[in-house]
N, C-alpha and C positions, 0 to 999 in steps of 0.2 A: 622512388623507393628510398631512395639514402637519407632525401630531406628527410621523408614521413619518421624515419629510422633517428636521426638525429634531432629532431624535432621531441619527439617523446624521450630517446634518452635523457633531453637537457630538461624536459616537463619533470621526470622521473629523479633528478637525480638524490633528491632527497627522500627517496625511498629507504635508505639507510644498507639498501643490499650492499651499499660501495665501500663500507667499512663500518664500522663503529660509530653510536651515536648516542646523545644522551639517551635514556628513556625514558625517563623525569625532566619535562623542563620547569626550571625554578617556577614556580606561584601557579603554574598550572593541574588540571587536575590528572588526579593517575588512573581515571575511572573510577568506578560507572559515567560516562555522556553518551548523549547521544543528539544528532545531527540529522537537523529535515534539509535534505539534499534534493536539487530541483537539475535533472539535468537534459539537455539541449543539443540535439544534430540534426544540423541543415545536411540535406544531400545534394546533389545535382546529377545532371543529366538524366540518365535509365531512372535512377533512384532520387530524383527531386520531389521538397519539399520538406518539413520540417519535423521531428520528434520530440514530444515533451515526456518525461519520466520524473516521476515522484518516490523517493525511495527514502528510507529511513536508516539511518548508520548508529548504532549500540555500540560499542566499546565497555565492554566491562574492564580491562587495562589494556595494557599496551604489554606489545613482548620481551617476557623476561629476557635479562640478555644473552644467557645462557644458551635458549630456544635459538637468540637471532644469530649468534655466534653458531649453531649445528646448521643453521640454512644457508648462511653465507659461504660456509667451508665448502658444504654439498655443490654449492653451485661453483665453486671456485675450482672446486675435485673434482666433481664427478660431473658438470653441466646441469644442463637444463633438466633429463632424470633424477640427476641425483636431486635438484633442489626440489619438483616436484614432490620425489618420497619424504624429504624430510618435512615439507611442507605440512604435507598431508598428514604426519605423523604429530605434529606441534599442535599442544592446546587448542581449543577451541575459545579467542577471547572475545568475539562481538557477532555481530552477523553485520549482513545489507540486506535490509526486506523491500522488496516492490514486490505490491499485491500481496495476492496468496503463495509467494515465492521467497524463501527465505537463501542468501548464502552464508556460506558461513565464515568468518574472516579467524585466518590462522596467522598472521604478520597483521601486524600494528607498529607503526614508529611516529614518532614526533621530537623537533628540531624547533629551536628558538628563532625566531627572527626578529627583524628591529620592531614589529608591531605585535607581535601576537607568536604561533608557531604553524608547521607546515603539519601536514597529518597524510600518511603514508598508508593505504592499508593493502592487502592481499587476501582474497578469495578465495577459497578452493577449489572451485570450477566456474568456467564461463559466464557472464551476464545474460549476453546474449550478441549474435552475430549481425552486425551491424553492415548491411549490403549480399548480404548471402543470396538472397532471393531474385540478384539481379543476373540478366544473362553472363555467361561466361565467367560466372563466380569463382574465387581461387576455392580450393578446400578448405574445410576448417579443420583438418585433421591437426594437430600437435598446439594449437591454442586453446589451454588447458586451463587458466586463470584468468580474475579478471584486477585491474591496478586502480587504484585511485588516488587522486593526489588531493590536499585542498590545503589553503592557505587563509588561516581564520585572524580574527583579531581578536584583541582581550575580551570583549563582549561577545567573541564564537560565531560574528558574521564574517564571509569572506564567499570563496571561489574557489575554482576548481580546474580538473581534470580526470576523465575518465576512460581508461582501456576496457572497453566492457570484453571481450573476448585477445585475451593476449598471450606472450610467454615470454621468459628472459633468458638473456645468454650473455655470458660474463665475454667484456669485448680485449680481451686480450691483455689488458693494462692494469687490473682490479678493478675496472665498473663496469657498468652493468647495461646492457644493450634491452629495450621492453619492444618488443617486435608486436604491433599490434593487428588485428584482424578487418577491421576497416579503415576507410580512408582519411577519417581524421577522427580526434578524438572527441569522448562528449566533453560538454561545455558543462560546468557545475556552477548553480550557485548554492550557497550555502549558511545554516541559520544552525549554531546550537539549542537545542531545546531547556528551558529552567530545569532543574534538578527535584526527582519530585519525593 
């Protein structure tokens, strides 16, 4: 469990919950994009065998900083409730649709890198519970959001990760702990769509 735990925090950490981040990165767009996102979980044992998911990521902007500064405080103040409410209370700036399923993404961040930038976003509720249905399943009681990470380049292809069912907890030090609900995260790949 520690790995799994530090594993996604260090996927995570450019989520922007850990402090302050641009919201603008230079030459990038500030919205409307949106991203045909392909993602990928092998199981094993009980639950072997492989899942493919095809989902679509909108971003109309990214969050003001305002917004990100009332979520980061909650969760710093108040925990994992509090950031929850604040969450839940913040704009509505994009969605993730698979199928006839839409979420809706209240946190959006992105961060420059040496190639391109990372893109951070937050759900308002669960993807979906990745090993639930195996015997002896943990509860999915208090995994309330779902995380995604992806790391594009100039031309908006890249990679990924994804908590489809998670929740955060600030680890003591000012960052940010993503406690996920199965046992590894999905695998993303990732294609920006032309602008239309």
């Amino acid at each position: 469990m520690a790995a799994l735990i530090l594993t996604v925090t260090v996927l995570m950490a450019a989520a922007g919950l850990t402090g302050a981040s641009a919201n603008q990165v230079p030459g990038s767009p500030s919205g409307p994009e949106t991203f045909q996102v392909t993602g990928t979980l092998t199981g094993e044992g009980a639950v072997a065998g492989a899942v493919t998911i095809t989902m679509t990521l909108r971003l109309d902007q990214y969050t003001p900083e305002r917004a990100k500064v009332t979520m980061t405080d909650a969760l710093k103040y108040r925990g994992y409730p509090g950031f929850l409410l604040a969450l839940r209370e913040a704009p509505v700036i994009g969605s993730l649709d698979i199928a006839d399923q839409k979420f809706l993404v209240r946190w959006a961040n992105q961060d420059a890198t040496p190639t391109g930038r990372t893109i951070t976003i937050v759900t308002e509720k669960p993807v979906f519970f990745f090993g639930a249905r195996k015997p002896n399943a943990k509860s999915t009681a208090g995994y309330e959001v779902a995380v995604m990470k992806i790391d594009v380049d100039r031309e908006g292809r890249g990679d990924g990760v994804m908590a489809a069912a998670a929740r955060v907890k600030p680890n003591g030090s000012g960052g940010v702990i993503i406690d996920q609900y199965a046992e590894t995260p999905l695998k993303l790949a990732v294609v920006r769509q032309p602008a239309k």
